[in-house]
C-alpha positions as CSV (number, residue, x, y, z in Angstrom):
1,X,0.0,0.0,0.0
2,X,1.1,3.8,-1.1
3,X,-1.0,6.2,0.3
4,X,-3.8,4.7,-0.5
5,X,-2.3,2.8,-3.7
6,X,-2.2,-1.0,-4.0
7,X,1.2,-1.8,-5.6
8,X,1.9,-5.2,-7.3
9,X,4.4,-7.8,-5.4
10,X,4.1,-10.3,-8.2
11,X,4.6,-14.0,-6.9
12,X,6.0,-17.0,-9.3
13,X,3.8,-19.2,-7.6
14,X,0.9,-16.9,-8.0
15,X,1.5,-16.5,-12.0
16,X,1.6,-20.0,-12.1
17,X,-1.6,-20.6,-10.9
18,X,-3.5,-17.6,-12.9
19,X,-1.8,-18.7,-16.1
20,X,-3.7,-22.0,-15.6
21,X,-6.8,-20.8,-14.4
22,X,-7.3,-17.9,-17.1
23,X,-6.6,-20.7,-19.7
24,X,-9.3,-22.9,-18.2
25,X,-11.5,-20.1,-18.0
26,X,-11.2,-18.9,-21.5
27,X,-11.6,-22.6,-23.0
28,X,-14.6,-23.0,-20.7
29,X,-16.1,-19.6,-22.0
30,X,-15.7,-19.8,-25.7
31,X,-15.8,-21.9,-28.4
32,X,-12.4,-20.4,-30.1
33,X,-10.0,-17.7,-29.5
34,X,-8.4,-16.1,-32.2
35,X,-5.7,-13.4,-32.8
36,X,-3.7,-11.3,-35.7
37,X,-0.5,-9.8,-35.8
38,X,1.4,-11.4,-33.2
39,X,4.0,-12.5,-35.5
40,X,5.7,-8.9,-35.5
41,X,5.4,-8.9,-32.0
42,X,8.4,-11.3,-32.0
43,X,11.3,-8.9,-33.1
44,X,10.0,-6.4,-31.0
45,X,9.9,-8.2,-27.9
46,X,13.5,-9.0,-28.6
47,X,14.5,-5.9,-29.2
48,X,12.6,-4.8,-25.7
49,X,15.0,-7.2,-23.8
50,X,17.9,-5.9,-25.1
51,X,17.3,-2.5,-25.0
52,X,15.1,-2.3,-21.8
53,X,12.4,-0.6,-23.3
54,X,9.1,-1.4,-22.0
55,X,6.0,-2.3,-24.4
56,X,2.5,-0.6,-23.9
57,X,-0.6,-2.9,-25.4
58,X,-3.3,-0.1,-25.2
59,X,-7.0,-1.9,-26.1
60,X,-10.6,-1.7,-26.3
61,X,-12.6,-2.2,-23.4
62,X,-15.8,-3.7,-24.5
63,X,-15.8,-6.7,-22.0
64,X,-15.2,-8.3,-18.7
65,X,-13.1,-10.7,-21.0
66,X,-10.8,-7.9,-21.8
67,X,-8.5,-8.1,-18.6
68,X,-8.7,-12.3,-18.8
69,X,-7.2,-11.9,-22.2
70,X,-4.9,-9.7,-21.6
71,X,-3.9,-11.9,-18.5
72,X,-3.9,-14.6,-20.8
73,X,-1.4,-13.2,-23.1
74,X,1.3,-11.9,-20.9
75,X,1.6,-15.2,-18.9
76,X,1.1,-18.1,-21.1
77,X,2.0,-16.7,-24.9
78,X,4.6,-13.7,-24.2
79,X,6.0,-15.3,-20.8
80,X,6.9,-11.6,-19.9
81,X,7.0,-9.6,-16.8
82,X,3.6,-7.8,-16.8
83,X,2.1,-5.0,-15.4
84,X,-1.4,-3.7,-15.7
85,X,-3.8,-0.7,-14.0
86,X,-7.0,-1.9,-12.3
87,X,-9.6,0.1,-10.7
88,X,-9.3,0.6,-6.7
89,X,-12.6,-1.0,-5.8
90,X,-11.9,-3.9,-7.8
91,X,-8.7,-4.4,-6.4
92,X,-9.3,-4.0,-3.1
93,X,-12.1,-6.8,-3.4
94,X,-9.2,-9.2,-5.1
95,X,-6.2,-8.1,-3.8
96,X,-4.5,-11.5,-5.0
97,X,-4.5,-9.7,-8.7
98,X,-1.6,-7.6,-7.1
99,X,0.5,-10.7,-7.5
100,X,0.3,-10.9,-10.7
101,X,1.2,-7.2,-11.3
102,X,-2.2,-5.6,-11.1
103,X,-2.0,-2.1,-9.9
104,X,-4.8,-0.1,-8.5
105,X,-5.9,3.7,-9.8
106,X,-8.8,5.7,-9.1
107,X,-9.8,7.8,-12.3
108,X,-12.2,10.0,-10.3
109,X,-9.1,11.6,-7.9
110,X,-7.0,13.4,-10.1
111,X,-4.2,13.2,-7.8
112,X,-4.4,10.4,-7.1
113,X,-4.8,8.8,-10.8
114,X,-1.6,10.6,-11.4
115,X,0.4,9.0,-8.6
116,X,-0.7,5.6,-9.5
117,X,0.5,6.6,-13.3
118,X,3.9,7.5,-12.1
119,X,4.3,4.7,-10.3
120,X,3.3,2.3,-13.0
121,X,6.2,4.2,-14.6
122,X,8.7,3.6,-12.4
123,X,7.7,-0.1,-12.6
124,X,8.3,0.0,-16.2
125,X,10.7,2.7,-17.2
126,X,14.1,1.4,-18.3
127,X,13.0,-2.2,-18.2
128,X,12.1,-4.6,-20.7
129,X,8.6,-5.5,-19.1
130,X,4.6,-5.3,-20.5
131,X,2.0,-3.3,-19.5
132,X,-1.5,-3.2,-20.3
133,X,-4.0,-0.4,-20.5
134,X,-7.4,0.1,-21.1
135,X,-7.3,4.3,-22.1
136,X,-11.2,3.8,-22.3
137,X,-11.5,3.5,-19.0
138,X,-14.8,1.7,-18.8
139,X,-16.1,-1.2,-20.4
140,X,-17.8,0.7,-23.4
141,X,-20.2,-1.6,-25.4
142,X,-18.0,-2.9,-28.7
143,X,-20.2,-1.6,-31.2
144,X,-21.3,1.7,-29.6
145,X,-20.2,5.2,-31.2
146,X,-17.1,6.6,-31.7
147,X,-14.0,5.3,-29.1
148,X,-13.4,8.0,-27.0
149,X,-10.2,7.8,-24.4
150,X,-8.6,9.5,-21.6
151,X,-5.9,11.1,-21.5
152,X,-3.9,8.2,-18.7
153,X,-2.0,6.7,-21.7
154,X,0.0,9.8,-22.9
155,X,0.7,10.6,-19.3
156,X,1.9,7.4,-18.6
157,X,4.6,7.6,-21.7
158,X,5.4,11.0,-21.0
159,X,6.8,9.1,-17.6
160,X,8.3,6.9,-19.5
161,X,9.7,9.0,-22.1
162,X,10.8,6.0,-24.2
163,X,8.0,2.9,-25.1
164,X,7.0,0.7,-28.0
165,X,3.1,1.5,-27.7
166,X,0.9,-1.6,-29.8
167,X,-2.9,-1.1,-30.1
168,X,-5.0,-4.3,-29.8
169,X,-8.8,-4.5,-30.5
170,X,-10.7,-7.3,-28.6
171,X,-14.2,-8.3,-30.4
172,X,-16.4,-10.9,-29.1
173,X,-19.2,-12.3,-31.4
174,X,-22.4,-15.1,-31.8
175,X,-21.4,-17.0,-34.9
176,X,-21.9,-20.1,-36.2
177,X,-21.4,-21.9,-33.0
178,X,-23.3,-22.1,-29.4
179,X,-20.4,-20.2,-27.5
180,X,-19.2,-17.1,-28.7
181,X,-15.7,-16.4,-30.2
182,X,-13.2,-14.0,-29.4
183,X,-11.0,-12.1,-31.7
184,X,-7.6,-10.1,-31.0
185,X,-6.2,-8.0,-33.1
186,X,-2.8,-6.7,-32.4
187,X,-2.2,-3.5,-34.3
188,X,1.3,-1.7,-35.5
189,X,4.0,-1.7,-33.1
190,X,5.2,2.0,-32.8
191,X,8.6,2.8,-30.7
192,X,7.9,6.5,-28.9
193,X,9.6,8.4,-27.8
194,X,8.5,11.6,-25.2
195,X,10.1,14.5,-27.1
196,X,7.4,17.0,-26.2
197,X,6.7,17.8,-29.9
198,X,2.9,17.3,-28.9
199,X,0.8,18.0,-26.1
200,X,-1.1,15.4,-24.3
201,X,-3.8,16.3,-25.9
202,X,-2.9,15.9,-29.3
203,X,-0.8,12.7,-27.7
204,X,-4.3,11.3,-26.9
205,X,-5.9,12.0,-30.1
206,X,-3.8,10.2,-31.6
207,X,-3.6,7.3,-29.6
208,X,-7.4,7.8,-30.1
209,X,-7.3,7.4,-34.0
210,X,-5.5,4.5,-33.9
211,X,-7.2,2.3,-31.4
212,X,-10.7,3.2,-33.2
213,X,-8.6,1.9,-36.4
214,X,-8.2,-1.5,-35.1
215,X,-10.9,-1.9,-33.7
216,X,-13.0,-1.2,-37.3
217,X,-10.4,-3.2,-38.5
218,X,-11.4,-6.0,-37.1
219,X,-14.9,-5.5,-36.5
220,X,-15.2,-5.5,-40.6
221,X,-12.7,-8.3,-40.5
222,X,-15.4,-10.2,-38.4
223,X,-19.0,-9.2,-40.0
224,X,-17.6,-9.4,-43.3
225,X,-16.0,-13.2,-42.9
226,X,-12.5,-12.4,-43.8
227,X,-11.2,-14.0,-41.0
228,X,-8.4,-16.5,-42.5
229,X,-5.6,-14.4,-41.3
230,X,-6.4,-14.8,-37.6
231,X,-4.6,-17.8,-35.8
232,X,-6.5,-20.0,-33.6
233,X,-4.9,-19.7,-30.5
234,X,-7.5,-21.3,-27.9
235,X,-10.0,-24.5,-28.6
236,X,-12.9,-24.3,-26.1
237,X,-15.3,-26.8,-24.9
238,X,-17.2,-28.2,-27.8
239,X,-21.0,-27.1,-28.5
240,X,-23.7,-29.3,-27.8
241,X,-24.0,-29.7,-31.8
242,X,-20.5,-30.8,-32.1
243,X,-20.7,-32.9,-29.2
244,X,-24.3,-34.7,-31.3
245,X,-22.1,-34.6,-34.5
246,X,-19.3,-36.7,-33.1
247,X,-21.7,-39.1,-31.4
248,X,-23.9,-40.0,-34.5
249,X,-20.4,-39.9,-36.4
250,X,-19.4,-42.5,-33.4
251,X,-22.3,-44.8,-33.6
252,X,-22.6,-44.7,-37.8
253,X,-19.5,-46.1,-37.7
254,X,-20.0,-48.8,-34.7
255,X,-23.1,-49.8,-36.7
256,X,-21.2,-50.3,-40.1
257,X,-18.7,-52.3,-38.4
258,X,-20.7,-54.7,-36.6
């Protein structure tokens, strides 16, 4: 605790265990998980390590999957120190995501927001770790309106002053299947640095424009069934239709045998 902040104390044993149970959860939840652009992630997270320069995934926010995801992610596909802001209430209520690098803000207290965002920088600054924001700062409904986002990101950076910054939309949708399917798109990989050439303002617009370019992105990508470029990264728990499918399948063959 820091006046008033919850600061992470993450614990191996404590990854080890949410890295397992976040998988579970995700394969219990959905029928698939899929994702794009994590191949030129790769060359950037090496270039991270060697350089210590930390790596911002700034995303939509239109789900409580969102955070699982992103948990997800950092512990079982990048294998990378993580860090990530979550909302005082919450965190106070499960103070065992603190061992996993969860660290609290509250984005009503102006003072206090920034203290919790120069914090997170110290965690991050000159390091090759991850951390995850959501700059909407509420779980906004996926298909509602324009993305709109505050101004925590740019701040953040500014801290920083050196970061690659990656925009990732996460879509969930009812397709063809009983569960619904989740889609990650990981956007352009942008190395910034804080040179004060723009405000945080125009920072934040910015940011702004790009996040709301993914997330079209893949919202087209989705509606319009131009999917093939997205890797299946997750099989969930099949749907009661696959499960009938592989049991007439099953006894068909049992019968043609006997």
């Amino acid at each position: 605790m820091n006046d008033g902040i919850l600061i992470p104390r993450i614990s191996s044993t404590a990854v080890r265990f949410w890295r397992w149970y976040f998988r579970r959860s995700l394969t219990s939840a959905f029928f698939a998980v899929y994702s794009i652009g994590e191949p030129q992630l790769q060359p950037i997270f090496r270039h991270s390590a060697e350089q210590n320069i930390p790596i911002i995934f700034y995303a939509t926010h239109g789900g409580w999957w969102d955070a699982a995801l992103a948990i997800h992610f950092s512990l079982n596909r990048f294998r990378r120190t993580t860090y990530g802001l979550m909302e005082y209430k919450q965190l106070v209520k499960y103070k065992f995501f603190t061992k996993i690098g969860m660290l609290s803000i509250v984005r009503e207290n102006a003072r206090s927001a920034l203290t919790s965002i120069s914090i997170a920088a110290n965690l991050i600054q000159n390091t090759g770790s991850l951390f995850w924001i959501f700059p909407q700062g509420e779980i906004v409904h996926q298909d509602k309106g324009a993305i709109e986002v505050f101004p925590g990101l740019s701040l953040l950076l500014r801290a920083c002053r050196k970061a690659y910054c990656i925009p990732v939309s996460m879509r969930y949708d009812f397709l063809q299947e009983q569960r619904p399917e989740a889609f990650i798109r990981f956007g352009k990989p942008e190395l910034i640095v804080w040179d004060g050439s723009h405000s945080i303002q125009e920072m934040t617009e910015i940011f702004r424009q790009q996040l709301a370019a993914e997330a079209m992105e893949n919202r087209h990508a989705v509606i319009g069934d131009v999917t093939s470029g997205y890797e299946k990264i997750l099989d969930g728990t099949l749907s009661m239709e696959k499960v009938f499918d592989r049991v007439k399948k099953q006894f068909s063959f049992s019968r043609n045998h006997d």
